[in-house]
BADOTI-639728 format. One line per 3 residues: their letters; for each residue x, z, y of C-alpha. Coordinates in nm, 2 decimals, m for minus. Layout:
<pakes>
A) X/Z/Y; ... .
</pakes>
This chain:
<pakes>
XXX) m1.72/0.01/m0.43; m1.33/m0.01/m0.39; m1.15/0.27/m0.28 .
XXX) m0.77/0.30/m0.12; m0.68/0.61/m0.26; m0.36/0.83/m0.39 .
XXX) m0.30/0.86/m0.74; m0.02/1.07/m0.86; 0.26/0.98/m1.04 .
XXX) 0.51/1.27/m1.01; 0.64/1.51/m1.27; 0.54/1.92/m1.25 .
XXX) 0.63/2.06/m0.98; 0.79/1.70/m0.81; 0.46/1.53/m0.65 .
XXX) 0.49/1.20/m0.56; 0.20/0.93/m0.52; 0.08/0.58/m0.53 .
XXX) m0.15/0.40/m0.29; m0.39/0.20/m0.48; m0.72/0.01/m0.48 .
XXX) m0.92/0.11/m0.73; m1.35/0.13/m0.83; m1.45/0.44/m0.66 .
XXX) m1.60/0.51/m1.01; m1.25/0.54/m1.18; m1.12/0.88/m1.21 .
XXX) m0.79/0.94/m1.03; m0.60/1.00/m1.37; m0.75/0.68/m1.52 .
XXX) m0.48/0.45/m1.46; m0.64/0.20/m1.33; m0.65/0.00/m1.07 .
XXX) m0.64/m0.35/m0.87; m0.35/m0.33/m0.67; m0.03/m0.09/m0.57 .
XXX) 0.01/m0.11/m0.17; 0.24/0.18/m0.06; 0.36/0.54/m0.20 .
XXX) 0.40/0.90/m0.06; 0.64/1.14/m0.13; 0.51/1.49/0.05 .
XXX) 0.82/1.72/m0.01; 1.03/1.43/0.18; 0.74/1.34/0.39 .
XXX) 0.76/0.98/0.33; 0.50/0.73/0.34; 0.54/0.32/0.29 .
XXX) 0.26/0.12/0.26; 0.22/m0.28/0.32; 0.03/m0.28/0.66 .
XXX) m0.08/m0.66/0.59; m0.23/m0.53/0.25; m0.39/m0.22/0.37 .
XXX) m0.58/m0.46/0.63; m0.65/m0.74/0.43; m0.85/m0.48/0.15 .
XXX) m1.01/m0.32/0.44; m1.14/m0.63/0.59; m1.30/m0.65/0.29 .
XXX) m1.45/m0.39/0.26; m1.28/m0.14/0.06; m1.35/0.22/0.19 .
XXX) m1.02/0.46/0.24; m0.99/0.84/0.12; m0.98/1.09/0.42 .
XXX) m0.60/1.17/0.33; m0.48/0.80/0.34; m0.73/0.74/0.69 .
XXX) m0.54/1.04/0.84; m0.19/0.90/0.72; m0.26/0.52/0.82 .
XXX) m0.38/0.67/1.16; m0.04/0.87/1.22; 0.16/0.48/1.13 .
XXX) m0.01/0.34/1.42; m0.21/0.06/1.14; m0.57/0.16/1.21 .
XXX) m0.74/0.33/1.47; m0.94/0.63/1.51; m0.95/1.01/1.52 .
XXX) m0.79/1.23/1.23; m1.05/1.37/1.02; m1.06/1.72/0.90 .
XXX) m0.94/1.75/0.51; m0.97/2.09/0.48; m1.28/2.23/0.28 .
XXX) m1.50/2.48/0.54; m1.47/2.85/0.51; m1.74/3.03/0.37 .
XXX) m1.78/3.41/0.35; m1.71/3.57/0.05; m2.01/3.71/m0.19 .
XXX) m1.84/4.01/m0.22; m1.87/4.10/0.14; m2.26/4.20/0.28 .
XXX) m2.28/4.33/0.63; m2.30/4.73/0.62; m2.65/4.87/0.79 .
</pakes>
């Protein structure tokens, strides 16, 4: 399955990304993959992608990260409802409930 996903490329400390299509199966360090269509910079908040590209690799059927669906929703390309990236609190093992 092909995945449109970030892949970083920035030094320590200096994130910066790519937007690629890649196999789902490939790891995110791998170096490989089919095609560049954007980057993303987070410490100057930009992100550039090729809105014909991104559309033409999900018409065909490549599935999209939750972090690039939640970036290509705020651009205006796709529509939809952000999704929640943020893993779900659960209570610490340390902590019991006092009787």
């Amino acid at each position: 399955m092909l995945m449109i996903r970030l892949q970083r490329t920035g030094r320590k400390n200096d994130p910066q990304f790519r937007v690629v299509v890649t196999e789902k199966q490939n790891g995110p360090k791998s170096g490989k993959f089919l095609e560049v269509l954007g980057s993303y910079n987070p410490k100057l908040g930009n992100f550039a992608v090729k809105k014909e590209k991104v559309q033409e690799w999900i018409a065909q059927g490549a599935q999209m990260s939750d972090t690039i669906f939640n970036h290509l929703v705020k651009e205006g390309i796709i529509e939809g409802k952000k999704k929640n990236v943020l893993p779900k609190k659960s209570p610490s093992p340390k902590r019991k409930e006092k009787k």
